[in-house]
C-alpha positions as CSV (number, residue, x, y, z in Angstrom):
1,X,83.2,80.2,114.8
2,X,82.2,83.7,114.9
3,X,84.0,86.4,113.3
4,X,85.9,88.8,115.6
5,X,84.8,92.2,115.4
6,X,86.9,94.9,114.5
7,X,86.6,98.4,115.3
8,X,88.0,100.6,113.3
9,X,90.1,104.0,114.6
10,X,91.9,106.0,112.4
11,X,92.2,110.3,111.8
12,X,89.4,112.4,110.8
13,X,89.5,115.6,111.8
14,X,91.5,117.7,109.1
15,X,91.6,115.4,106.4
16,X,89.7,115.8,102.6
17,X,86.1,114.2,103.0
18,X,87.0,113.6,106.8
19,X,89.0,110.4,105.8
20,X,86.2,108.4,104.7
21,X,87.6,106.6,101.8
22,X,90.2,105.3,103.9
23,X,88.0,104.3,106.6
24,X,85.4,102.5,103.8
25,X,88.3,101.1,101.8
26,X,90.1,99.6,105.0
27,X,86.3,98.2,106.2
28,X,85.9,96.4,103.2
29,X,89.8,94.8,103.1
30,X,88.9,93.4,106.5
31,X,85.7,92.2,105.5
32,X,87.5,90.1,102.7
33,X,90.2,88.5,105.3
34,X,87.0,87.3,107.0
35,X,86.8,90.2,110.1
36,X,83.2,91.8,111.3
37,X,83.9,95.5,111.0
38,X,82.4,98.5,113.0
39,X,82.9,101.6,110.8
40,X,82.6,105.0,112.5
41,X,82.7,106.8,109.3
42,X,79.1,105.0,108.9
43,X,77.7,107.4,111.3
44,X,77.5,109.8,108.9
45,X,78.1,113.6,109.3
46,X,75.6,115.9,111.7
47,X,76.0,120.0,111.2
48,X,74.7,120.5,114.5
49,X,77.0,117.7,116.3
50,X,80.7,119.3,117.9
51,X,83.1,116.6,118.1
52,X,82.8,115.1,121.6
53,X,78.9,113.9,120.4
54,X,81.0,112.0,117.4
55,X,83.8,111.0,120.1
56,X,80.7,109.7,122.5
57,X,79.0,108.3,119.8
58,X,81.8,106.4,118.3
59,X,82.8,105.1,121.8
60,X,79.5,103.8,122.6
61,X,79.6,101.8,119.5
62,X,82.8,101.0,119.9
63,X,82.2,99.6,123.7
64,X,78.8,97.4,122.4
65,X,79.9,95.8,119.3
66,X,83.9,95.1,119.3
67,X,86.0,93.3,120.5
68,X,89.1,94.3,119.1
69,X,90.3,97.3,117.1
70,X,92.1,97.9,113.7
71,X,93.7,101.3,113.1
72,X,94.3,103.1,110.3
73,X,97.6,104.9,109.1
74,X,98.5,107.8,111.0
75,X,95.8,107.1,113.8
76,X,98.8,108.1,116.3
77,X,98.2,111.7,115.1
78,X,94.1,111.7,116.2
79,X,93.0,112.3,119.4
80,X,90.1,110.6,118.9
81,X,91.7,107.0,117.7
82,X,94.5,107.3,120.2
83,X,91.4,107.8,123.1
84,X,90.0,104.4,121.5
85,X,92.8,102.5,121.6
86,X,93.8,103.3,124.8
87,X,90.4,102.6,125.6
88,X,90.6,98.8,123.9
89,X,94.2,98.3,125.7
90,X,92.5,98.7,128.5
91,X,89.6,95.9,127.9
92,X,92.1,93.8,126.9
93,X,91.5,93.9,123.8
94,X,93.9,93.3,120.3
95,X,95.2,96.3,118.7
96,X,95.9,95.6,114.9
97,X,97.8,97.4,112.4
């Protein structure tokens, strides 16, 4: 059986090292209970990108590799996340917590 694969969504913007111990932490815990993880945070950061190239960027992996999405605390607060789960409600797709 393949493993489902889990995007994950979650604030970055205005948080100590944008978040990415949370998002790296929460990628491995998933990859222990057995899930495929998509990590935006592996992306990386880009000084010359503003943030609709990491919103574009992150949707477009989003879009070709998942097929469900995991969120991270507080992802009700980002603009971003909120856009990519309404985004994966719309697919059809599971929503976990």
């Amino acid at each position: 059986m393949a493993l489902l694969r889990l995007y994950l969504a979650g604030p970055m913007t205005g948080y100590p090292a944008f978040n990415y111990p949370a998002f790296f932490a929460a990628a491995q815990t998933l990859r222990d209970a057995g899930y495929a993880v998509i990590n935006p945070a592996s992306i990386g950061l880009h000084a010359d990108w503003a943030y609709a190239d990491y919103l574009r960027v992150s949707l477009r992996l989003m879009l070709n590799s998942g097929q469900g999405v995991a969120v991270l605390p507080r992802w009700d607060a980002s603009r971003g996340a909120q856009t990519e789960v309404q985004v994966a409600r719309a697919l059809g797709w599971p929503v976990h917590t």
